[in-house]
C-alpha positions as CSV (number, residue, x, y, z in Angstrom):
1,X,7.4,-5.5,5.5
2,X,7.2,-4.1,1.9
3,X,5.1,-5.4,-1.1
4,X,5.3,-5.0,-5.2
5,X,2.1,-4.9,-7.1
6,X,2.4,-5.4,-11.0
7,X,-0.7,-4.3,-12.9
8,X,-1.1,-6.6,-15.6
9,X,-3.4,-4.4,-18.2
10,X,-5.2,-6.9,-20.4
11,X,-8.6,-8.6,-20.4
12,X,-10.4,-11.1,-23.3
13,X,-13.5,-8.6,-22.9
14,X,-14.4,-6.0,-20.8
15,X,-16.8,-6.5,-17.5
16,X,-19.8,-4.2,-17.3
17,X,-18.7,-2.8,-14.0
18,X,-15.5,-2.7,-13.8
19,X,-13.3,0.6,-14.1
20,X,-10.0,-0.6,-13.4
21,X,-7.3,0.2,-16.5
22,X,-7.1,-2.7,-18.9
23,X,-7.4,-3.3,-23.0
24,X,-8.6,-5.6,-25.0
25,X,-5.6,-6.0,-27.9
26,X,-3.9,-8.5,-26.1
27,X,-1.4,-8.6,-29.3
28,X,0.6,-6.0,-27.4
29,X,1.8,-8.6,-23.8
30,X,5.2,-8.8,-25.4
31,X,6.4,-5.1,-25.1
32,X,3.8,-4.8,-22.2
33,X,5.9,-7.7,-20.0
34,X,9.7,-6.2,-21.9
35,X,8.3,-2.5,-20.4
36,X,7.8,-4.5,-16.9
37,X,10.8,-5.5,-16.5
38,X,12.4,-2.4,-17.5
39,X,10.4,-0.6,-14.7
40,X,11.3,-3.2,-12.2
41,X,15.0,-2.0,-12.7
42,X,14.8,1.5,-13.1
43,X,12.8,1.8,-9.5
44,X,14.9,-1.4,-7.7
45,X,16.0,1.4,-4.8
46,X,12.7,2.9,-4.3
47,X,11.1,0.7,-1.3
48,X,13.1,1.8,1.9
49,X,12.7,-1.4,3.0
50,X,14.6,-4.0,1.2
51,X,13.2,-7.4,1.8
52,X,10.2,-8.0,-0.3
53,X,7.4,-10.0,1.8
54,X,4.7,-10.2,-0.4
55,X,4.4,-10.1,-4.5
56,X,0.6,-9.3,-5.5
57,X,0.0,-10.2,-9.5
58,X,-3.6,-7.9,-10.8
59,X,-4.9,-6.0,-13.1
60,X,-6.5,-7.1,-15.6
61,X,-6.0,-10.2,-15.9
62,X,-2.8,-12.0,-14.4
63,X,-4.0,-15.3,-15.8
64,X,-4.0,-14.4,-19.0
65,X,0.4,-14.5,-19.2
66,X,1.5,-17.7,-20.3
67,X,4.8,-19.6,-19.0
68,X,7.3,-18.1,-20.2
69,X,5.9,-14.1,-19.9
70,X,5.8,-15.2,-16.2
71,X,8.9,-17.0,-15.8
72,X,10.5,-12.8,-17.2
73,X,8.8,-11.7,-14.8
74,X,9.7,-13.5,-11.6
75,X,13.3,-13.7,-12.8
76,X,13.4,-10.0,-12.8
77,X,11.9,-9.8,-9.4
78,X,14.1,-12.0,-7.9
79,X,17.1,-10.2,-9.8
80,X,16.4,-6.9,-8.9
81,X,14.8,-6.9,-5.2
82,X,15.4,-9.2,-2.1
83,X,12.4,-11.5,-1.6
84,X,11.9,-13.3,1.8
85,X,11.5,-17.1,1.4
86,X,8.4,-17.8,2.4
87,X,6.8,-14.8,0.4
88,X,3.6,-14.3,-0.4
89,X,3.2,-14.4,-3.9
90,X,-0.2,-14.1,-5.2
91,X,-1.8,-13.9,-8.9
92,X,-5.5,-13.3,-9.9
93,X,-6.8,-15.2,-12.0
94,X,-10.7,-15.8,-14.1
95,X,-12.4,-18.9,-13.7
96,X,-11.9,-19.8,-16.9
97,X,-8.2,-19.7,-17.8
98,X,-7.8,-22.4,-14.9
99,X,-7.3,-25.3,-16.8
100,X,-5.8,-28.1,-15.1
101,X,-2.7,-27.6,-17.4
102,X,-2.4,-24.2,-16.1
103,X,-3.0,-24.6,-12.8
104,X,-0.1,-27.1,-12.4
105,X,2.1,-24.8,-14.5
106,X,1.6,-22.3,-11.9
107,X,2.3,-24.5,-9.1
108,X,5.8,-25.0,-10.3
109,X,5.7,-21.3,-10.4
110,X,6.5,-19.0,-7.7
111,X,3.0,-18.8,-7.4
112,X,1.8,-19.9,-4.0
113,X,-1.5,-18.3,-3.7
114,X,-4.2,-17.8,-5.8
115,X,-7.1,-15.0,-6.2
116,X,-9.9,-16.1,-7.9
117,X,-12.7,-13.9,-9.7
118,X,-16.1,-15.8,-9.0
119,X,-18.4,-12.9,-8.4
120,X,-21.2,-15.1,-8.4
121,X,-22.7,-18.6,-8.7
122,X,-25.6,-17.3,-10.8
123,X,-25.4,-17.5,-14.3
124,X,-28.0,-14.3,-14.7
125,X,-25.5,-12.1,-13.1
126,X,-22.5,-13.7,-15.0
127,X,-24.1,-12.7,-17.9
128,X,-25.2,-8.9,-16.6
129,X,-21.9,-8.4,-15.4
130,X,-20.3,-9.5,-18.7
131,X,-18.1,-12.1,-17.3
132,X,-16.0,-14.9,-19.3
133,X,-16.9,-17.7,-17.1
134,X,-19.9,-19.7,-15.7
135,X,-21.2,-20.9,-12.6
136,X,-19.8,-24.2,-13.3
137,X,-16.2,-23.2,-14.5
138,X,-16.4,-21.2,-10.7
139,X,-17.2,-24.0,-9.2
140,X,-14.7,-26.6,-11.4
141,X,-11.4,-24.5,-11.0
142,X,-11.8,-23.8,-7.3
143,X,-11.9,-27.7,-7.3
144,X,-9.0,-28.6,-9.5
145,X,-7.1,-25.7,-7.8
146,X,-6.6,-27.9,-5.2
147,X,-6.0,-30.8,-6.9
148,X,-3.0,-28.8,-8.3
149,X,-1.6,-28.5,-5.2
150,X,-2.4,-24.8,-4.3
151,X,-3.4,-24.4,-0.3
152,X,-3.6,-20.7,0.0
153,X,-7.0,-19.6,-1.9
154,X,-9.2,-16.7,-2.0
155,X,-11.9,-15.8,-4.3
156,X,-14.4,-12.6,-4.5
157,X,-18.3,-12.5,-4.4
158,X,-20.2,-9.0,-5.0
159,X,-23.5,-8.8,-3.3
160,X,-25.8,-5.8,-4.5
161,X,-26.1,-6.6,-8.1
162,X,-29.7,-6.1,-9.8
163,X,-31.8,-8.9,-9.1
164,X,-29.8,-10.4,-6.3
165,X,-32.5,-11.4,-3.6
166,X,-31.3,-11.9,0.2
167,X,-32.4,-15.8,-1.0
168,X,-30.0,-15.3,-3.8
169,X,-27.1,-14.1,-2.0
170,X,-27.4,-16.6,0.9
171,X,-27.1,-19.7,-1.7
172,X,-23.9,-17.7,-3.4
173,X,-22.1,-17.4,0.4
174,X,-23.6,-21.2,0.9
175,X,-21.8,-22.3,-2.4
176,X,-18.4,-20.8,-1.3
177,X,-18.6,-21.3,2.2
178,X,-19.3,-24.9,1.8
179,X,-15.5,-25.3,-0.1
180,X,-14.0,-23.9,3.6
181,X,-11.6,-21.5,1.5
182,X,-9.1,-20.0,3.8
183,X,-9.7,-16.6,2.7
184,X,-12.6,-15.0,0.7
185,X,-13.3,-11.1,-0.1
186,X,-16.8,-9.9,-0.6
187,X,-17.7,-6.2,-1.7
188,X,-21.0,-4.5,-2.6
189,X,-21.5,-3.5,-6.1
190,X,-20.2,0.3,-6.5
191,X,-21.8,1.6,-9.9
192,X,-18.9,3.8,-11.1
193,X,-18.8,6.6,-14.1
194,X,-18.3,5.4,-17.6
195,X,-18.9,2.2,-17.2
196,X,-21.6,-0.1,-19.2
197,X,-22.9,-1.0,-15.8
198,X,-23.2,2.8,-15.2
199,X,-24.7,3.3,-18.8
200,X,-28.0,0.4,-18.0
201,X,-28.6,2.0,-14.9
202,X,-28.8,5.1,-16.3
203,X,-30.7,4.3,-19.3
204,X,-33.1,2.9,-17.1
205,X,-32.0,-0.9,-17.9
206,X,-31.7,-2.4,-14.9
207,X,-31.9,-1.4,-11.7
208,X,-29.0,-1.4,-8.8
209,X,-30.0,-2.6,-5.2
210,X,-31.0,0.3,-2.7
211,X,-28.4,1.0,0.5
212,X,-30.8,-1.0,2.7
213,X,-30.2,-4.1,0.3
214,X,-27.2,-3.6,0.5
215,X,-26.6,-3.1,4.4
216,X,-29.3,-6.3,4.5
217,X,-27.0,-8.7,2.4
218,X,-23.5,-7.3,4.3
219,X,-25.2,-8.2,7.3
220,X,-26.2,-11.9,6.2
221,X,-22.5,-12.1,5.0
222,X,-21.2,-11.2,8.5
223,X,-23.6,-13.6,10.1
224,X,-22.8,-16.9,8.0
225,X,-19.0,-16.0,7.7
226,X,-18.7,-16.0,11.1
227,X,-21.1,-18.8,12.0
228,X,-18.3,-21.0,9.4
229,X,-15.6,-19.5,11.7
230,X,-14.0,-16.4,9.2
231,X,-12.6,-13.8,11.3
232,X,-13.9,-10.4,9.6
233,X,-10.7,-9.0,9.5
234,X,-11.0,-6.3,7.4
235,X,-14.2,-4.9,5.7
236,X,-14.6,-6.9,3.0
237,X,-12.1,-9.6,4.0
238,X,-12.7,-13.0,5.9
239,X,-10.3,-15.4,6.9
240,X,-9.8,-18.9,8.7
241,X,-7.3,-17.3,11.6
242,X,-3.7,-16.7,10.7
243,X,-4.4,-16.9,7.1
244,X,-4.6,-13.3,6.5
245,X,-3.7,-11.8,3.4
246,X,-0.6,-10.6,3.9
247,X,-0.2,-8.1,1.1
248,X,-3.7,-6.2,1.3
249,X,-3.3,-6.4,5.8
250,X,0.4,-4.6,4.6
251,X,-1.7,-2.0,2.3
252,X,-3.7,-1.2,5.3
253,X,-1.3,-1.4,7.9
254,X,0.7,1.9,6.2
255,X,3.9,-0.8,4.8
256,X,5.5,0.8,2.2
257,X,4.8,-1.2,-2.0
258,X,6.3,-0.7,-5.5
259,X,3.2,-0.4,-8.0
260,X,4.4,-2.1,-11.3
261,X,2.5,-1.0,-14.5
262,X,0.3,1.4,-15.9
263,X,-2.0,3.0,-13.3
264,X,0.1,1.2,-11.2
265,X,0.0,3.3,-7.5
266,X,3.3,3.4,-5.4
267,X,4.0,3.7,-1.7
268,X,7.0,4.7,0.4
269,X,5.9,6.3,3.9
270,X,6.3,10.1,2.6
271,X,5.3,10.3,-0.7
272,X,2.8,8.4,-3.0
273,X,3.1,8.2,-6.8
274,X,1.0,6.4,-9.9
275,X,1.9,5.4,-13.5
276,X,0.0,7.0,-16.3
277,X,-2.9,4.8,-17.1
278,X,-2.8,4.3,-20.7
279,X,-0.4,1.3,-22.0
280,X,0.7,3.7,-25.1
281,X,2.6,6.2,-23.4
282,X,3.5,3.6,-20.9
283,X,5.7,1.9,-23.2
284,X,6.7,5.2,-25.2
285,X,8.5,6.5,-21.5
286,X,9.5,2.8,-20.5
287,X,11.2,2.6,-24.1
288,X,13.1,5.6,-23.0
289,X,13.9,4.6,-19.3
290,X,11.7,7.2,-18.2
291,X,9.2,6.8,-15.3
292,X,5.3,7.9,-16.3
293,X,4.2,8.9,-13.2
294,X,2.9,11.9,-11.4
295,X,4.9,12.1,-7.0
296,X,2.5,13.7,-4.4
297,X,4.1,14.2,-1.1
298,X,2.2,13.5,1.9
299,X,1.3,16.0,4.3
300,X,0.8,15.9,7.7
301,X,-2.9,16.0,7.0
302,X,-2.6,13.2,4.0
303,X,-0.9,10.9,6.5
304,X,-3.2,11.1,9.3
305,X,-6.4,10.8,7.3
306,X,-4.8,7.9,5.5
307,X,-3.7,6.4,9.3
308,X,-7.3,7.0,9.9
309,X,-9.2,5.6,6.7
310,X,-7.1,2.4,6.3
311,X,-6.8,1.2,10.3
312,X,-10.7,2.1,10.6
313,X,-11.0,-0.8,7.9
314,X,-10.0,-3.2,9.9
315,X,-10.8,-5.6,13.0
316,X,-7.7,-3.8,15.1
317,X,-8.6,-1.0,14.5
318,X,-6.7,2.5,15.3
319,X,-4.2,2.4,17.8
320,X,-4.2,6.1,19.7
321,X,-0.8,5.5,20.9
322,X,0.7,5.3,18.0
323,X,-1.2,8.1,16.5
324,X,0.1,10.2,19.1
325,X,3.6,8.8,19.1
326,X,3.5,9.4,14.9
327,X,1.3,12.8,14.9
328,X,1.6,14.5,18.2
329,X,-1.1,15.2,21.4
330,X,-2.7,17.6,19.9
331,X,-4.0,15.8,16.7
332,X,-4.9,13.0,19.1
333,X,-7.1,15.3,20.7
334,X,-8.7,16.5,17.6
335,X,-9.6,12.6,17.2
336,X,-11.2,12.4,20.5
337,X,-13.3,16.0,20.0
338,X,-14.4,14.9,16.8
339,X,-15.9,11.3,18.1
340,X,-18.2,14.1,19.3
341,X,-20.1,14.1,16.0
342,X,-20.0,10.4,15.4
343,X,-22.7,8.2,16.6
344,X,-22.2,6.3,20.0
345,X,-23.2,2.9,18.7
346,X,-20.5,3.3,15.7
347,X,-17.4,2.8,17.3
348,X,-15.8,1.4,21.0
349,X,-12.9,2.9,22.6
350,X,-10.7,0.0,23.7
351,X,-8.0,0.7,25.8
352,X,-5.5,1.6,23.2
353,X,-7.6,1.6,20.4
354,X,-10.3,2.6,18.7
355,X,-12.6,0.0,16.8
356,X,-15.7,-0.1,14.7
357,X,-18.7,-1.8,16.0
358,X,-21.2,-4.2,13.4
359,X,-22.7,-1.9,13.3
360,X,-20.6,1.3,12.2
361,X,-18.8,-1.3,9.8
362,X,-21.7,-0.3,7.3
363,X,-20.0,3.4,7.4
364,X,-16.8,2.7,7.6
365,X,-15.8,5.6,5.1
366,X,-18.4,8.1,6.6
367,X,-17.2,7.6,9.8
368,X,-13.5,8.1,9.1
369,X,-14.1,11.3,6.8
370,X,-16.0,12.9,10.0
371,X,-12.4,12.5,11.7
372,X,-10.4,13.9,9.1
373,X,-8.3,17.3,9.8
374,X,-8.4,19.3,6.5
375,X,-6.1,21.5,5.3
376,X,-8.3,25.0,6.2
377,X,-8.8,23.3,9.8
378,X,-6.6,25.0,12.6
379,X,-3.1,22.9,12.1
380,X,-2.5,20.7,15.3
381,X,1.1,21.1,16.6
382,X,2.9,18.8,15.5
């Protein structure tokens, strides 16, 4: 099972918290979407797995392309790499470029899923996060989505913003959960450097929610998505069963993916790699047939903390006999000593594997960093 992810690096206007690489001068798509291409044919032999299972459109903003910038696209895909029928083929996409127009355009697309941005239901933290949309453009185009055809639907909440009571966050789930999407993703707010976001709360002009706000409302959203009959599948993923997102559960799972675009991240089982994130010299190397990107190769130690991170994510948790099969008996040991140091009502040892409880899914990230082997540890034999 492999993936391709194409960063698409363009936004109308910039969101208060976001940090992910985009600009604003959307008069540069065309030799953004011609530098695409080229990189999908210069790196068609770099997934070792040929058959392509799941095709993940972000950035950015996906929904910005128009027809024919999508139809280049795809037809380069489908030129250069083997896709499986029956693919996955996802694109994010803002409220507000859904027109009905649109939507149908996409579903004559290769387009069969579709990620939408809702964040919230509340106009006051539309506004605060700097979003394009409204509450009633989120609800419309999840709505006319369907009316377009398009089963397979996800869309993102963020609970933890300033001003977000637990009575606030229970009417945003109550809003989505009342459409019975098949999917929907839900994270806390993250306040990260260089931001606006990160600029107000500094400044003193607003105020983020505290960790126990946080833990409160991630515990209401367990509670009602599973009362609806979502299957917490991942840590801030819920789905209806067996509709699982297939390219994230492949992120998570350790499949190999091709990352298209600037600050696009790559994947192939020993090495990682990520493209320079700055669209300039992006299409300054592409325009040359040169790859921008920095190669790490994965260590031991990289590889087994990543094994650990990612599976600890998820409702299957880490399978031990595959760790040891993949890393050896001694490093399967060190994971057993160092439960030592982790707290009892964290985690269950099930047979094979080892899985969060409800309540260690709050420190997911902790947990896994106590079990990581660092490089100045004593090396297990491999």
């Amino acid at each position: 099972m492999a993936g391709i992810y194409l960063h698409i690096p363009f936004c109308k206007q910039a969101c208060h918290y976001c940090d992910f690489h985009f600009s604003t001068l959307l008069q540069h798509r065309a030799p953004m979407i011609g530098a695409l291409v080229r990189e999908l044919e210069l790196r068609a032999d770099y997934l070792p797995e040929k058959k392509i299972s799941s095709i993940y459109l972000g950035g950015g903003t996906p929904s910005l392309l128009d027809e024919a910038e999508l139809h280049r696209l795809f037809d380069a895909i489908y030129r250069f790499f083997a896709v499986e029928e029956g693919a996955e083929i996802t694109l994010e996409a803002n409220p507000d470029d859904l027109s009905l127009y649109y939507l149908n355009m996409l579903a004559e697309s290769p387009v069969n899923r579709l990620s939408i941005g809702i964040q919230s239901f509340r106009e006051e933290d539309l506004r605060l996060m700097n979003r394009a949309h409204s509450a009633e453009e989120a609800r419309k185009c999840l709505r006319m989505a369907r009316e377009a055809g398009f089963e397979s639907l996800t869309a993102d909440l963020i609970y933890g913003l300033p001003g977000l009571t637990d009575a606030d966050w229970v009417a945003n789930l109550d809003q989505l959960l009342a459409m019975d999407l098949p999917h929907f993703s839900a994270y806390g707010l993250t306040v990260e450097p260089k931001t606006a976001l990160h600029k107000m709360v500094r400044t003193g002009k607003v105020q983020v929610a505290t960790d126990a706000d946080q833990q409160r409302q991630f515990d209401l959203l367990m509670d009602m998505a599973s009362a609806r009959g979502y299957l917490h599948y991942e840590i801030s993923n819920f789905a209806k069963p067996g509709k699982e997102a297939v390219h994230n559960s492949s992120y998570w799972h350790g499949a190999p993916y091709l990352g298209i675009g600037p600050s696009a991240h790559s994947f192939n089982g020993h090495s990682r790699q990520w493209n320079v994130a700055n669209n300039a010299r992006y299409l300054a190397a592409l325009e040359k047939g040169e790859i921008p990107a920095e190669v790490e190769q994965l260590t031991p130690y990289d590889r087994f903390n990543e094994r650990i991170l990612t599976a600890l994510r998820t409702s299957a948790g880490l399978s031990l006999s595959q760790l040891e099969t993949d890393f050896g008996a001694d490093w399967l040991q060190h994971l057993h000593a160092a439960l030592g140091d982790v707290d009892a009502e964290w985690y269950q040892l099930q047979a094979d594997r080892l899985v969060l409880t409800r309540a260690g899914r709050h420190f997911a990230d902790r947990i896994a960093s106590e079990l990581f082997i660092l490089a100045d540890d004593d090396e297990p034999n491999a």
